[in-house]
MDAnalysis code that builds the backbone (N, CA, C; Angstrom):
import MDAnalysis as mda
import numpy as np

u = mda.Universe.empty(630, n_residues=210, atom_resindex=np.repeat(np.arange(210), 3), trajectory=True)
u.add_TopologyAttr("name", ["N", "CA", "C"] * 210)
u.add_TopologyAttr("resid", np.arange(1, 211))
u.add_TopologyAttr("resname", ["UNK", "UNK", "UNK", "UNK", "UNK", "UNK", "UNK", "UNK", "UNK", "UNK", "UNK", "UNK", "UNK", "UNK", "UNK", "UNK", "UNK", "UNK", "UNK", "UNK", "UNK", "UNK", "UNK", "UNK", "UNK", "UNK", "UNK", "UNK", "UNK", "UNK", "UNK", "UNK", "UNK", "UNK", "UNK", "UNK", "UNK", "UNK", "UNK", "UNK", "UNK", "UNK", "UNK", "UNK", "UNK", "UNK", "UNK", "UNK", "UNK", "UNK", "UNK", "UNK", "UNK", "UNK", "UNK", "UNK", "UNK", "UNK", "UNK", "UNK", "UNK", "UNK", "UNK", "UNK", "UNK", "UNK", "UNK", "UNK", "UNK", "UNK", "UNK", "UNK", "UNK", "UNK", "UNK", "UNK", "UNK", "UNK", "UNK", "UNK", "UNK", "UNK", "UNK", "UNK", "UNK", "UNK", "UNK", "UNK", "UNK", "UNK", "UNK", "UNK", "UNK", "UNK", "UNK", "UNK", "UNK", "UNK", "UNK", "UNK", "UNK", "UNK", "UNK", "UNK", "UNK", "UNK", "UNK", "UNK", "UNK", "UNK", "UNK", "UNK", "UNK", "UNK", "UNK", "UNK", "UNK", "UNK", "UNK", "UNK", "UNK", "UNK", "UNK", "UNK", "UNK", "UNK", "UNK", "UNK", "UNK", "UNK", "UNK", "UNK", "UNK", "UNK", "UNK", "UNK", "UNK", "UNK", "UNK", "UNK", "UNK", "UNK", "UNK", "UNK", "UNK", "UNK", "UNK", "UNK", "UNK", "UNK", "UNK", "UNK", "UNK", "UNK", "UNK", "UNK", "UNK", "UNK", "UNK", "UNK", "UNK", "UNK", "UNK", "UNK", "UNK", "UNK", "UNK", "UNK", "UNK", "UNK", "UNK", "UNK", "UNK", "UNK", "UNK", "UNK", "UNK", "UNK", "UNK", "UNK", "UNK", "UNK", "UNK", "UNK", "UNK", "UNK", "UNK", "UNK", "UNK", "UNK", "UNK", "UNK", "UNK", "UNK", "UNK", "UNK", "UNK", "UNK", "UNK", "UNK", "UNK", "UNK", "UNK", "UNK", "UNK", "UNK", "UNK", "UNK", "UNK", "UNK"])
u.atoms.positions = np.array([
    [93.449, 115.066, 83.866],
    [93.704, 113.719, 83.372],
    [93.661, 112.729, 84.535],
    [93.142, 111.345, 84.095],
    [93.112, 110.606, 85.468],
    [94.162, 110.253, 85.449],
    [94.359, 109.734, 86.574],
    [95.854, 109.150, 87.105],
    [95.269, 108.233, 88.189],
    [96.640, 107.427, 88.654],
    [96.620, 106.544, 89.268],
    [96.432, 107.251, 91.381],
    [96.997, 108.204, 91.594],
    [96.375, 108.873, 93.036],
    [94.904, 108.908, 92.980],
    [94.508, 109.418, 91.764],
    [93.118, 109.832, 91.690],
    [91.944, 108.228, 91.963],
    [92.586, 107.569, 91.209],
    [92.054, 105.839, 91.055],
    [91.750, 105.490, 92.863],
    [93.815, 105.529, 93.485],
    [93.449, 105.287, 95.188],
    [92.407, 105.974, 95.704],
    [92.300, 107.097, 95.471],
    [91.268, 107.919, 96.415],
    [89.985, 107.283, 96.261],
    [89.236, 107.489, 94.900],
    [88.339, 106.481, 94.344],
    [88.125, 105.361, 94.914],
    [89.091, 104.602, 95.195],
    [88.541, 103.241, 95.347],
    [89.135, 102.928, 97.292],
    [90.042, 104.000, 97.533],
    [89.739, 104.365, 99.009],
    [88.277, 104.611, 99.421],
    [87.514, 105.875, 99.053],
    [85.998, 106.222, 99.591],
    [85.129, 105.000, 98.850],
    [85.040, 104.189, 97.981],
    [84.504, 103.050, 97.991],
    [84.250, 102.313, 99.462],
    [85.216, 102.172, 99.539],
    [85.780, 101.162, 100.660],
    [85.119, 101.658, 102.029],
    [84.896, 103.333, 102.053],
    [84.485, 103.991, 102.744],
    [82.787, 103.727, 103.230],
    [82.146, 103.251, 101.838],
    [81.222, 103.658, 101.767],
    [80.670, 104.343, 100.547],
    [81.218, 104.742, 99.788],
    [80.811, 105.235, 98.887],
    [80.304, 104.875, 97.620],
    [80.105, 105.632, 96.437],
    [79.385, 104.439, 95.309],
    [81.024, 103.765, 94.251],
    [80.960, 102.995, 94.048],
    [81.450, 101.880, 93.312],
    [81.759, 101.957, 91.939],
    [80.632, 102.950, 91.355],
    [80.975, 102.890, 89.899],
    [81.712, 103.970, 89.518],
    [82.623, 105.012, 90.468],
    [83.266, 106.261, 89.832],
    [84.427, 105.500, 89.998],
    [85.086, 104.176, 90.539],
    [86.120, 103.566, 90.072],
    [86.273, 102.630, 88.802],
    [84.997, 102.187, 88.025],
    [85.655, 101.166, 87.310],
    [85.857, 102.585, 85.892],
    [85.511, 103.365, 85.858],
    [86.274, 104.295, 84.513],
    [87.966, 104.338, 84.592],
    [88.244, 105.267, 85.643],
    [89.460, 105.641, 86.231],
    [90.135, 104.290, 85.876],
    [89.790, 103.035, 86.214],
    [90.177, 101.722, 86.316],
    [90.797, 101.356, 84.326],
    [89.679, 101.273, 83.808],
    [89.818, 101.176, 82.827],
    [90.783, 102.013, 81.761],
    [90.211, 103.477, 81.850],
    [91.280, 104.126, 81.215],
    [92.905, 103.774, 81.973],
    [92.939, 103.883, 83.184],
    [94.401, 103.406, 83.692],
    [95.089, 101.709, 83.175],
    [94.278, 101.009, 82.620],
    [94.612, 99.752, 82.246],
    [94.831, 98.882, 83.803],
    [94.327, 99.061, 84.503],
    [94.723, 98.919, 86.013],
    [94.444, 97.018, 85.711],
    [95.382, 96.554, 85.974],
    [95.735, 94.948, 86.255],
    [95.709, 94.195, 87.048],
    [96.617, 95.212, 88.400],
    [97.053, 94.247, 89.404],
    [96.735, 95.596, 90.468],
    [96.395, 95.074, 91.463],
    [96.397, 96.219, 93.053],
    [97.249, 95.390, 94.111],
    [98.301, 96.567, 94.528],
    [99.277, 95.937, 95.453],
    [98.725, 96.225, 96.665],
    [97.864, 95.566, 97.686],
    [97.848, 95.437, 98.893],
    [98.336, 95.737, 99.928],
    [98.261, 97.489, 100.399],
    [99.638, 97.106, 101.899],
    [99.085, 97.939, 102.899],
    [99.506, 97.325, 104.412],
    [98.436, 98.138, 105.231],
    [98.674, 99.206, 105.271],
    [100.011, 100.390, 105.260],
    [100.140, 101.587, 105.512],
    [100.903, 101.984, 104.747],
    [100.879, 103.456, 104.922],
    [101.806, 104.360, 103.622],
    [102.984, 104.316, 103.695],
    [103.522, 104.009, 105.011],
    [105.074, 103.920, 105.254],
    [105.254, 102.283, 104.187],
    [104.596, 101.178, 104.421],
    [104.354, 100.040, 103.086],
    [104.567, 100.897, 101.374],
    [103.710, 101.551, 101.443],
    [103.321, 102.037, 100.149],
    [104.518, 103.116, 99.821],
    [105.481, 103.765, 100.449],
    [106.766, 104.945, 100.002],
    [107.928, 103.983, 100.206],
    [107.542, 102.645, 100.976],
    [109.101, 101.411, 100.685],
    [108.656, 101.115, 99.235],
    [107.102, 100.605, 99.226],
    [107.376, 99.883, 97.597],
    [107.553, 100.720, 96.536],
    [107.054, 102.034, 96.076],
    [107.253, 102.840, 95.501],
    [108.850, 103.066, 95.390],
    [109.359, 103.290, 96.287],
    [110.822, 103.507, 96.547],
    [111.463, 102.711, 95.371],
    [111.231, 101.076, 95.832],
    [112.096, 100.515, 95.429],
    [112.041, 100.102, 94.164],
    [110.757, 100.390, 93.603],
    [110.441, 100.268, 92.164],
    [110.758, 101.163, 91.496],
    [111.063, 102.937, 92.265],
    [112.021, 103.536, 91.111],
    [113.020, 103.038, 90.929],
    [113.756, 103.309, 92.337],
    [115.159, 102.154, 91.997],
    [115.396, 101.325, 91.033],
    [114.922, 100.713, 90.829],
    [115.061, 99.523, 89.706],
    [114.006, 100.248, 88.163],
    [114.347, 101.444, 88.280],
    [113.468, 101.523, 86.808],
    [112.147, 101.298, 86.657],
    [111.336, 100.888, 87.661],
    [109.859, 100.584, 87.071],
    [108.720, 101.664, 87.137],
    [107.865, 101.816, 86.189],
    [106.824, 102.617, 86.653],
    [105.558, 102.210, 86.790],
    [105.224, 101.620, 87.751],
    [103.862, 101.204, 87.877],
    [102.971, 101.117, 87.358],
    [102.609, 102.530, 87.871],
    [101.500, 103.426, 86.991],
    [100.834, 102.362, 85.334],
    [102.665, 102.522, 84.349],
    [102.342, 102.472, 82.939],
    [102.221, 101.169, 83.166],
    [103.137, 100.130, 84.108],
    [102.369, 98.870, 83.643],
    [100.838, 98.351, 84.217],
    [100.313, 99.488, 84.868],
    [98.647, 98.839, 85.364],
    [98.678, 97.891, 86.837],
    [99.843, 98.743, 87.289],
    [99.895, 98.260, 88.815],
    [99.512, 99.529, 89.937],
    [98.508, 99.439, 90.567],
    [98.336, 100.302, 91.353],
    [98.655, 99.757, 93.015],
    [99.386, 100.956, 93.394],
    [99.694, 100.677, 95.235],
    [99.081, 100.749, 95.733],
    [98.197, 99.977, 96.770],
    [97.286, 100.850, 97.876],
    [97.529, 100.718, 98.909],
    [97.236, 101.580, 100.066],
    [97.734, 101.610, 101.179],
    [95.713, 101.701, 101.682],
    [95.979, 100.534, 102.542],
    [94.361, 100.277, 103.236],
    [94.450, 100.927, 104.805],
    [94.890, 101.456, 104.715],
    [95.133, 102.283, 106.605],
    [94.711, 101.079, 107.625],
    [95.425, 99.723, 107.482],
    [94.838, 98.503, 108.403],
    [94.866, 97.174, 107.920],
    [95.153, 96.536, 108.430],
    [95.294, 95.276, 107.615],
    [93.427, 94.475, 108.096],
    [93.047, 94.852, 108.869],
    [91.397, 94.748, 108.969],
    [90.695, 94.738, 108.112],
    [91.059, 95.485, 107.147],
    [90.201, 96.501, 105.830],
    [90.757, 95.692, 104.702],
    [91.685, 94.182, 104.783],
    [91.753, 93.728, 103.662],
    [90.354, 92.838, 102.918],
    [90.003, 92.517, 103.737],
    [88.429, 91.619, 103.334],
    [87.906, 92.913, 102.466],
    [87.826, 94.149, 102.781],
    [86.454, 94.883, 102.247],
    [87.134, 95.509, 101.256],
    [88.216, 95.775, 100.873],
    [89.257, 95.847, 99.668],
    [89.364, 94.915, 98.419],
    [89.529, 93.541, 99.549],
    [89.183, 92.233, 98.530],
    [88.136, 92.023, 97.780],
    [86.888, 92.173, 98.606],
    [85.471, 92.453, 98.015],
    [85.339, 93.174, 96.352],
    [85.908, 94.729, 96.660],
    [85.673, 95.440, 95.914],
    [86.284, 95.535, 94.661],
    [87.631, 94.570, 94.832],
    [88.800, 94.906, 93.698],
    [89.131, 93.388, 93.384],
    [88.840, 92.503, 93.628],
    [88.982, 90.920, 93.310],
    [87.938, 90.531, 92.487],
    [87.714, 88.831, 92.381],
    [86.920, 88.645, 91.352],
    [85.348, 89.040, 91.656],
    [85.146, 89.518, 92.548],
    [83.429, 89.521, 92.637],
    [83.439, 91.005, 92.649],
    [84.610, 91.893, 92.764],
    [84.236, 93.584, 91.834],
    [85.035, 94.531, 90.742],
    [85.950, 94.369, 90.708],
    [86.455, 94.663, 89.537],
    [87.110, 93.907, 88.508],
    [87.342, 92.533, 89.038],
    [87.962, 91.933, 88.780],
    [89.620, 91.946, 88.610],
    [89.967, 92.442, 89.615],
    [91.459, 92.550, 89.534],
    [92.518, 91.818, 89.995],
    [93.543, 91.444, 89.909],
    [94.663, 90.373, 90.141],
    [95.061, 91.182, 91.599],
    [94.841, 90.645, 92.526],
    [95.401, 91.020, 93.991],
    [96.641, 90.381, 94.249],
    [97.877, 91.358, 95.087],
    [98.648, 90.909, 95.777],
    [98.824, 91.947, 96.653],
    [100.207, 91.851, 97.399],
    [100.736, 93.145, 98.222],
    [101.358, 92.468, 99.909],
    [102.113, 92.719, 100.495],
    [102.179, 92.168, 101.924],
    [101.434, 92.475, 103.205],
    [102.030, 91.844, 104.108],
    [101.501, 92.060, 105.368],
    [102.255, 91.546, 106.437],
    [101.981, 91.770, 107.658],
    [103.012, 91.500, 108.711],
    [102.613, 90.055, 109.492],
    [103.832, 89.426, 109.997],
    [103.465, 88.318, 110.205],
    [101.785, 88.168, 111.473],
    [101.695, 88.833, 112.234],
    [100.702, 88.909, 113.211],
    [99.131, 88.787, 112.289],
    [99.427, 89.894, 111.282],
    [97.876, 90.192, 110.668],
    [97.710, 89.052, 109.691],
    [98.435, 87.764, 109.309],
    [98.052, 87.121, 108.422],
    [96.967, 86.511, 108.474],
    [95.937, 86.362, 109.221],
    [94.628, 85.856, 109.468],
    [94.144, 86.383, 108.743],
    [93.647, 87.837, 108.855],
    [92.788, 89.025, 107.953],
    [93.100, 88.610, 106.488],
    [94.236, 88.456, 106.593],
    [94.205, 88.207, 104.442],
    [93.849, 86.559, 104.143],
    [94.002, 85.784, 104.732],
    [93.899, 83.909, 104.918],
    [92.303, 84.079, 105.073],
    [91.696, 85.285, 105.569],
    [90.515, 85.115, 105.403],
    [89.330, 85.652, 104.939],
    [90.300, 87.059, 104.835],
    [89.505, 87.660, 103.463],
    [89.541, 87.265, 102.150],
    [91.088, 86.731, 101.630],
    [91.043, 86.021, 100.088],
    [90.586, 84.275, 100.206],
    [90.232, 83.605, 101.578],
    [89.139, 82.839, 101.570],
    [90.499, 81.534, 100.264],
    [91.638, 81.979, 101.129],
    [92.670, 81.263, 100.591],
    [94.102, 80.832, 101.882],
    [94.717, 79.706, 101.584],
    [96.209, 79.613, 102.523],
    [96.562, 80.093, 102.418],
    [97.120, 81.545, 102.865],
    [98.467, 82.275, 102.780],
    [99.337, 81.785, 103.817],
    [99.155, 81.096, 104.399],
    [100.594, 79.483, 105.597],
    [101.093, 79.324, 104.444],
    [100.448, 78.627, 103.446],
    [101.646, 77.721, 102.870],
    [102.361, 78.173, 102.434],
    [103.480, 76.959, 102.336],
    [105.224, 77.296, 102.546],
    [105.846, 77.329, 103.646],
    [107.309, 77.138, 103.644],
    [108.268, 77.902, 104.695],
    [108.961, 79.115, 104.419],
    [109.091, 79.666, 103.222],
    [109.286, 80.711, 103.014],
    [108.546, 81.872, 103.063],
    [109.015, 82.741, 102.483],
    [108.654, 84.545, 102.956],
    [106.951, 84.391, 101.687],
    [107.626, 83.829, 100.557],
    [106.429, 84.060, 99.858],
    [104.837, 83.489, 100.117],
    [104.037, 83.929, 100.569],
    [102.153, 83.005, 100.932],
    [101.736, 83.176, 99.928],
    [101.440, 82.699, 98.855],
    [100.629, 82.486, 97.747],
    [100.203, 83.568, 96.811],
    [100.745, 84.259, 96.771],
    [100.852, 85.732, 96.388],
    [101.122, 87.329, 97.310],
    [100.636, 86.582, 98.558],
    [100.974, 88.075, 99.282],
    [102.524, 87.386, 99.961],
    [102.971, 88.357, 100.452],
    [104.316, 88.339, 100.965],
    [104.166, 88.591, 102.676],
    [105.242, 88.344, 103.466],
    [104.663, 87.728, 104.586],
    [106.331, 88.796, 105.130],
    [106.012, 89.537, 106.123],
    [107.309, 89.943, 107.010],
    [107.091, 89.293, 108.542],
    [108.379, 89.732, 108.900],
    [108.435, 88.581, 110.193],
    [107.724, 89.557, 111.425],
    [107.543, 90.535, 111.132],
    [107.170, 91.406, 112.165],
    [106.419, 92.438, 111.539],
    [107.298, 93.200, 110.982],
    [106.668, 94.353, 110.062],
    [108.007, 94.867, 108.713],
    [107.293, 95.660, 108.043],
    [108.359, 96.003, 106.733],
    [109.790, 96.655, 107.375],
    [109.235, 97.643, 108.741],
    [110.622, 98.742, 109.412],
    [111.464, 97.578, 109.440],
    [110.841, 96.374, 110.176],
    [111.719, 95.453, 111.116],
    [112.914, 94.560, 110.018],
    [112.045, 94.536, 108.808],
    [112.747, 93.717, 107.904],
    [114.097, 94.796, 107.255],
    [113.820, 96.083, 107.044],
    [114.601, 97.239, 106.743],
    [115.574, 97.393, 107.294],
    [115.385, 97.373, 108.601],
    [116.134, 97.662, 109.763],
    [117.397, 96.334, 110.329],
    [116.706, 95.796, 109.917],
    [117.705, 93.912, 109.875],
    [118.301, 94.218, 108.670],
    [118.121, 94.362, 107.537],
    [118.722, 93.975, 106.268],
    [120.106, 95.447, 106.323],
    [119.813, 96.530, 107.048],
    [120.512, 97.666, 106.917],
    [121.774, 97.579, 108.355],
    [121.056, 96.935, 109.410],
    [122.081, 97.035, 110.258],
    [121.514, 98.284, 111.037],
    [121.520, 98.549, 112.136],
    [121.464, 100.005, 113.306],
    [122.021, 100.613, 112.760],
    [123.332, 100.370, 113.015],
    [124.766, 101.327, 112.705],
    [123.843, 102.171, 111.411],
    [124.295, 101.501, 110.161],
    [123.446, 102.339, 109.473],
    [122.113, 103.431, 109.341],
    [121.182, 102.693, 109.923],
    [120.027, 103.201, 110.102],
    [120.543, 104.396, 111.115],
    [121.386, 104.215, 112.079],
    [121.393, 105.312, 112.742],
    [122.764, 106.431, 111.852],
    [123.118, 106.205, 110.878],
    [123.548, 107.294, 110.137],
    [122.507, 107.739, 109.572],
    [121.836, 107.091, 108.662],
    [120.352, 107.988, 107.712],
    [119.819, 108.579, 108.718],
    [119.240, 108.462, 110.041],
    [118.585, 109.161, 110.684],
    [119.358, 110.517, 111.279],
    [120.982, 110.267, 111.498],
    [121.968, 111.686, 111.385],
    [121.675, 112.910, 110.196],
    [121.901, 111.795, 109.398],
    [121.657, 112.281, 108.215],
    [120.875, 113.005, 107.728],
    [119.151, 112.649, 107.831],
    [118.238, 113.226, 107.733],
    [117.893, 114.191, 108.520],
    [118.922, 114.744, 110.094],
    [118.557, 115.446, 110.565],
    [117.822, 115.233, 111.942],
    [117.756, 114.138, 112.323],
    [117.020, 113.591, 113.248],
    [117.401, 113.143, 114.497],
    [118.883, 113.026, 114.855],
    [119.547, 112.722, 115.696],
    [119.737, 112.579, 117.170],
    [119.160, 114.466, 117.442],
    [119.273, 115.034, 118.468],
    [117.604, 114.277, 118.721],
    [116.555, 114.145, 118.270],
    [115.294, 113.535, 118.534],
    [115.538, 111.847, 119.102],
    [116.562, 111.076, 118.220],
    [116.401, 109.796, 118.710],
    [117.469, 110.148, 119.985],
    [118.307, 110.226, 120.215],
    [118.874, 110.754, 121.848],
    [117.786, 111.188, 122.585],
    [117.088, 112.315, 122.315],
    [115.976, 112.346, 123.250],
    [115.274, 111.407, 123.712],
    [114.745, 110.207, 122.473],
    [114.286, 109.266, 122.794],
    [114.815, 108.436, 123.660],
    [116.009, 108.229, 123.357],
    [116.473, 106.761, 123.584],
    [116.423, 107.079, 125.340],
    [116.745, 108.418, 125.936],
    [116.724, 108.695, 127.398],
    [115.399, 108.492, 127.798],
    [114.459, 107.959, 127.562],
    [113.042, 107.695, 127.769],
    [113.367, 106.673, 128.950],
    [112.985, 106.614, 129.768],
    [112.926, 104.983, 131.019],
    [112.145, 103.633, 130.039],
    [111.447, 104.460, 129.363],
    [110.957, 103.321, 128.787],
    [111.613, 102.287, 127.508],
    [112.807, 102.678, 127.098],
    [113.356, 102.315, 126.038],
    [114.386, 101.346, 127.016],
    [114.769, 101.519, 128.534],
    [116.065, 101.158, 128.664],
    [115.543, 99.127, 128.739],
    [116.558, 99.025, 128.531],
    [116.063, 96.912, 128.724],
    [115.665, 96.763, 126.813],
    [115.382, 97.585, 126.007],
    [115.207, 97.353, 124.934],
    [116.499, 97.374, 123.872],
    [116.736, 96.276, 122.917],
    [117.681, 96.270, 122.254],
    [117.501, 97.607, 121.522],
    [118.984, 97.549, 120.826],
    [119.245, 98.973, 119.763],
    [118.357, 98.764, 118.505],
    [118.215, 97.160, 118.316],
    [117.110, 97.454, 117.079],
    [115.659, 97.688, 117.388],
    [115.091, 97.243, 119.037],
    [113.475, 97.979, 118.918],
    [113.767, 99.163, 119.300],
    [114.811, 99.792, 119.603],
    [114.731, 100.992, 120.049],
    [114.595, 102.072, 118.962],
    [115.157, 101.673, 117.757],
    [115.638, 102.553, 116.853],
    [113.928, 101.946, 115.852],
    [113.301, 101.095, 115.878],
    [112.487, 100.690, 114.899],
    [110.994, 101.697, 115.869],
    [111.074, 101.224, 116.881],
    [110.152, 102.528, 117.837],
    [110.544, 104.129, 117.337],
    [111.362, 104.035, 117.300],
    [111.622, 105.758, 117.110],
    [110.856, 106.262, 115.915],
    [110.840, 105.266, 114.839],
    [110.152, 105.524, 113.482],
    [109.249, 106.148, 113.614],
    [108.338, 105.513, 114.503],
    [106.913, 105.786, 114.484],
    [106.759, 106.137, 115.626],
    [107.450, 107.165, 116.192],
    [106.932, 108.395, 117.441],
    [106.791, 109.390, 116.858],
    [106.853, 109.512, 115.577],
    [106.323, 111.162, 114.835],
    [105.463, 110.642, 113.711],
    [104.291, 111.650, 113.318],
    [103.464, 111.458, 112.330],
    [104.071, 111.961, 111.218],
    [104.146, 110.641, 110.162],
    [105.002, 111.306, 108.958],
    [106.341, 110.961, 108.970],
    [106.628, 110.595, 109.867],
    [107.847, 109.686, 109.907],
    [108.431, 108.514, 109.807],
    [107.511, 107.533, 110.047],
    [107.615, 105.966, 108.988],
    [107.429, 106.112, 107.768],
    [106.841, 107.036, 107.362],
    [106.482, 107.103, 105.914],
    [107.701, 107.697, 105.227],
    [108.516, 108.531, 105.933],
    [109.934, 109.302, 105.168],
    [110.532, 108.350, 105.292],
    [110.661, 107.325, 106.447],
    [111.785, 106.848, 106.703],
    [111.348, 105.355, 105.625],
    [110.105, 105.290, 105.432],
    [110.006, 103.988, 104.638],
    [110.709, 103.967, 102.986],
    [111.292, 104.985, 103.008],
    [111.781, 105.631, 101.204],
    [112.866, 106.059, 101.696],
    [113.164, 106.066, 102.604],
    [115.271, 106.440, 103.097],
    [115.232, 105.272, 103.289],
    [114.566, 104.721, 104.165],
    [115.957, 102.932, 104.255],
    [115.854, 102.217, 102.805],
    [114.777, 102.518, 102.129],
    [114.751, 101.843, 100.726],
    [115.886, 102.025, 99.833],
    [116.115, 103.443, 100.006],
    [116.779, 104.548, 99.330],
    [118.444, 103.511, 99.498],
    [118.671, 103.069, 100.254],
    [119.967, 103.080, 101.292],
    [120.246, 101.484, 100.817],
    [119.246, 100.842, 100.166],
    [119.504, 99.535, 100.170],
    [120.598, 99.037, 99.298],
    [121.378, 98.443, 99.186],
    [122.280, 97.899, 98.087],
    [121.249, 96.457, 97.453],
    [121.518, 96.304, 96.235],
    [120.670, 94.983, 95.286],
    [120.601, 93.653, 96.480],
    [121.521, 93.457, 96.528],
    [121.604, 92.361, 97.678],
    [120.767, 92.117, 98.596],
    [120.865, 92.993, 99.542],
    [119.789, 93.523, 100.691],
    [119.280, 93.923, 101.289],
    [118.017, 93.543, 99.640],
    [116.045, 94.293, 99.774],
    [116.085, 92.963, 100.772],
    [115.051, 92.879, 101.685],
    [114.573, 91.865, 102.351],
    [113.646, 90.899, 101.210],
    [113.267, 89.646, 101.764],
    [112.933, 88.980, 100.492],
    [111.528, 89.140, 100.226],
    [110.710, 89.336, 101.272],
    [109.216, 90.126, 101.222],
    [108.796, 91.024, 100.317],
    [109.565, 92.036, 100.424],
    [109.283, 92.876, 99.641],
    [110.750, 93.082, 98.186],
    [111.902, 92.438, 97.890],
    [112.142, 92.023, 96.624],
    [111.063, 90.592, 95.737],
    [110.579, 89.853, 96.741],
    [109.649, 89.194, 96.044],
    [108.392, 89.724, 95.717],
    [107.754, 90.605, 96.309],
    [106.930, 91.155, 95.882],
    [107.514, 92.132, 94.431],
    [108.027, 92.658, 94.241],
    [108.309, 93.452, 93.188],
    [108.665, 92.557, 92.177],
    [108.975, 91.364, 92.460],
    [109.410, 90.528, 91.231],
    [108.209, 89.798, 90.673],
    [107.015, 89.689, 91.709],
    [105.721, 89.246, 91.519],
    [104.377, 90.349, 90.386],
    [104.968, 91.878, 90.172],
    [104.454, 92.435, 89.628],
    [104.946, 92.590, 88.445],
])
């Protein structure tokens, strides 16, 4: 049966290079609506996260996640899944640095405003960890990472020469991503950990946008 992994992959090797028309079936039978935009999978296991949390299932309402391995690769995403190829309703975030790539692949302002929201995509001040990691506090973050087992690794870290002069929050937001597979766990534990209050507004506005 198709499903919605099967759809990403699909319209991942598109993107690749590949042919174009083994996504619009998958597309169709999935009722696919909207494609959420995000550069990496550790993006894609926060939003997932937080949409079980709150009851939602994607999938059935015709929202698919994608994770573009790059925020580079939003133009050739846009191409394929916006109005000139599938015609699909685009959103999803990005970090404050890469907002060029989307301002100029959707060939739209994503500046405007002073707030978190750009015109449909959502805007973090740094990156999603950084917004996680602010909204949770260290202290915390460094229990889930006890927690999960990981402890004796960030001590290892933190004795690095290279960490010393760095606050406790880049120290602990670096640690994420010194193992493969590990922003991505940790992007669905700090989610996991959030109280209603505070999701960061990036990504609670994005979920309220789908």
């Amino acid at each position: 049966m198709t499903d919605m992994g099967a759809f990403r992959e699909t319209v991942t090797a598109w993107a690749a290079g590949g042919p174009g028309d083994l996504a619009h079936e998958p597309a169709a039978v999935l009722s696919v609506k909207t494609v959420v935009l995000l550069e990496g999978p550790s993006d894609l296991a926060a939003v997932e996260a937080l949409a079980e949390s709150r009851g939602r299932d994607l999938e059935a309402e015709g929202v698919c996640v994608l994770a573009m391995n790059g925020a580079m690769s939003v133009g050739r995403f846009a191409r394929l899944l916006g109005p000139a190829g599938l015609g699909l309703r685009l959103t999803g975030l990005c970090d404050e640095a890469q907002r060029g790539y989307y301002a100029r692949a959707l060939e739209q302002d994503v500046t405007e405003g002073t707030g978190p929201r750009r015109r449909g995509f959502f805007v973090c001040a740094a990156d999603l960890e950084d917004e996680l990691i602010r909204a949770l506090g260290v202290p915390r973050v460094e229990e889930l990472i006890r927690a999960e087992g990981d402890l004796r690794a960030l001590r290892t870290f933190l004795r690095q020469p290279a960490q010393r002069g760095r606050s406790p929050h880049q120290q602990v937001r670096r640690f994420l991503g010194t193992k493969k597979g590990r922003k991505i766990h940790y992007g669905r534990v700090l989610v996991e950990a959030l109280t209603p209050d505070r999701v960061p507004a990036p990504l609670d506005d994005l979920l309220a946008d789908v």
